[in-house]
C-alpha positions, 0 to 999 in steps of 0.5 A: 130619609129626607135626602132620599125623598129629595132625590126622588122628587128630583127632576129627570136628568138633573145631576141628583137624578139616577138616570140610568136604570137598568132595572127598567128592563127587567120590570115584566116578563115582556120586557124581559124577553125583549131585550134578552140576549141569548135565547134557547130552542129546541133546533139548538139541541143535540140528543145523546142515545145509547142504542142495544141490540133487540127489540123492545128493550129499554135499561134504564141507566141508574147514574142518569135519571131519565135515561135508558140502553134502548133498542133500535126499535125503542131509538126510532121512537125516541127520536121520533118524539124528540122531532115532535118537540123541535129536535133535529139532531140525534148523537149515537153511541153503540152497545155491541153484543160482544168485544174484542182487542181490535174494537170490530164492531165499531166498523163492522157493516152490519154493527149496531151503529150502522144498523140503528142509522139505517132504521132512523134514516129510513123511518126519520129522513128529516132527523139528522143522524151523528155518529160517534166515531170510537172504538171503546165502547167495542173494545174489551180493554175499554180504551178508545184505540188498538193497544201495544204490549206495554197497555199503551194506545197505538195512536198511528194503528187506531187511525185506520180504524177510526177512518174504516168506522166513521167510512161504514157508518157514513155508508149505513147513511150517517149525516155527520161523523163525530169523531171523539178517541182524540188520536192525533191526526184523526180528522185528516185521516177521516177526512181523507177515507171518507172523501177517497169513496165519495162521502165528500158532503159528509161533516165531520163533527170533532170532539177537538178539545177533550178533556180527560174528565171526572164528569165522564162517569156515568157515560163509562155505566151507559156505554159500559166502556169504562178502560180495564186498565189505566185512565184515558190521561195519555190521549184526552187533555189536561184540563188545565190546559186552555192554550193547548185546547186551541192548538187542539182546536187549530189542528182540526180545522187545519185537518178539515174538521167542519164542527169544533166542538168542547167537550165537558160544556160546564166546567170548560165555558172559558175554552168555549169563549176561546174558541168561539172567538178564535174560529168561525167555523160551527161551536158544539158544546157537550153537556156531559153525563156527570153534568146531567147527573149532578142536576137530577140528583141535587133535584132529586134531594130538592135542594135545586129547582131542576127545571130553571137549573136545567134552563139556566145551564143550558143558556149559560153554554149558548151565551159562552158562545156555543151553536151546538148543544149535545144534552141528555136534557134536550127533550125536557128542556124542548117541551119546557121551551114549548111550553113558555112560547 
């Protein structure tokens, strides 16, 4: 104690004297908001929709509290609230009224996608609009390319495919294309269909390094894609693997891809440093389904605070190095950062 005191009663700067104190920063909240070094805004935040058929339809989708299948009409309001709140970005998945081996509804003029851009662009010009670009929510065998005899995906026939969809769904006034089925070559194929009929301003937004996921699960309930058979393990990646996520990486951009993005956010925070580091173009990071899910349902269970949870998940994707951050939170988070200004 005594040698305690007499460091205490020490004068400032002597050796005895612990000058650095880091603690200094962090004594209120006003200091602490100083001197932070990632922050949250709403801008940052991209809203995943899973958008039906009808009118006035709203499923709630069990694995993911909070969210629903909704119409177009329930989309417009949606993203309508979620512009009130600071949010300029919706992401777009289709449920089409029927399926088959070719996937036509995900480049059909006339598909849910299309219609629902459409009916935002018209009510919303100020929300930007991204569209998945994918054929396994369309297809009845549930994987996200055209299927040879032996259950394989074809990866050649599925780029001309993935080129017609993110073509319609740029004609219905789509922002920016998002390309997800991790075909090799789709972000040059896209790139080159949408510059060869005129859409040269529009983005593409690549899903470049996937991985071949667990935390995809509740998503599979919400698109109702889940495959028929096999796994998705021949075409998204091995999550092991973070050399091969930015060779992935480097051959979109070298493809004309003007958004890489990291798809799941949390598990993948070290390939989301990576390429932070490695590239400059835009780093979007994907919060996944099963991501959202495990959160809600540790709340749930009241073993988590789920708003300082979702906050401090959230800024752990921005600090390792993420611009973009697509999340099922987006509104809560919005209207919890709104709340704090």
């Amino acid at each position: 104690m005594s040698e305690l005191l007499a460091r205490r009663s020490a004068p400032a700067g002597s050796a005895a004297f612990p000058v650095v104190r880091p603690r200094r920063l962090r004594r209120t909240p006003a200091l602490r908001e100083l001197v932070r070094e990632t922050s949250l805004r709403p801008a940052d935040f991209v809203y995943p929709v899973f958008v039906t058929h009808g009118r006035d339809v709203r499923v709630p989708i069990d694995p993911m509290p909070g969210q629903a299948q909704v119409s177009i009409d329930n989309l417009v309001r949606e993203a309508a609230e979620a512009e009130q709140l600071g949010i300029r970005a919706v992401l777009l998945f289709g449920l089409p009224p029927g399926k088959d081996g070719l996937g036509t509804g995900a480049y059909d003029p006339n598909g849910i996608i299309q219609e629902a851009t459409a009916a935002l662009k018209q009510a919303l010009p100020g929300m930007l609009v991204i569209t998945d670009v994918c054929l396994c929510e369309y297809t009845d065998h549930g994987h996200c390319g055209v299927l040879l005899d032996d259950g394989t995906v074809d990866n050649d026939a599925t780029l001309e495919l993935l080129a017609r969809t993110a073509v319609s769904q740029a004609d219905a006034g789509a922002d920016v294309v998002a390309p997800s089925a991790m075909m090799d070559g789709q972000v040059g194929a896209i790139r080159a269909a949408l510059d060869a009929v005129g859409h040269t301003d529009v983005p593409v937004m690549a899903y470049a390094s996937k991985m071949a996921s667990a935390f995809y699960g509740p998503f599979r309930v919400a698109a109702e894609s889940t495959p028929q058979s096999g796994d998705r393990k021949a075409y998204q990646m091995d999550g092991a693997n973070a050399r091969e996520a930015m060779r992935e990486l480097q051959q979109d951009v070298a493809e004309g891809a003007d958004v890489l993005m990291v798809k799941p956010a949390l598990a993948y925070l070290d390939v989301i440093t990576r390429a932070r580091e490695a590239f400059d173009l835009p780093i979007a990071a994907y919060n996944v389904s099963g991501e959202y899910a495990m959160l809600k349902a540790a709340a749930a269970n009241g073993w988590l605070d789920e708003q300082a949870a979702m906050l401090e998940t959230l800024t752990s994707i921005k600090r390792a190095g993420a611009d973009i951050v697509i999340t099922y939170f987006a509104k809560d988070a919005a209207r919890l950062l709104r709340s704090n200004d």
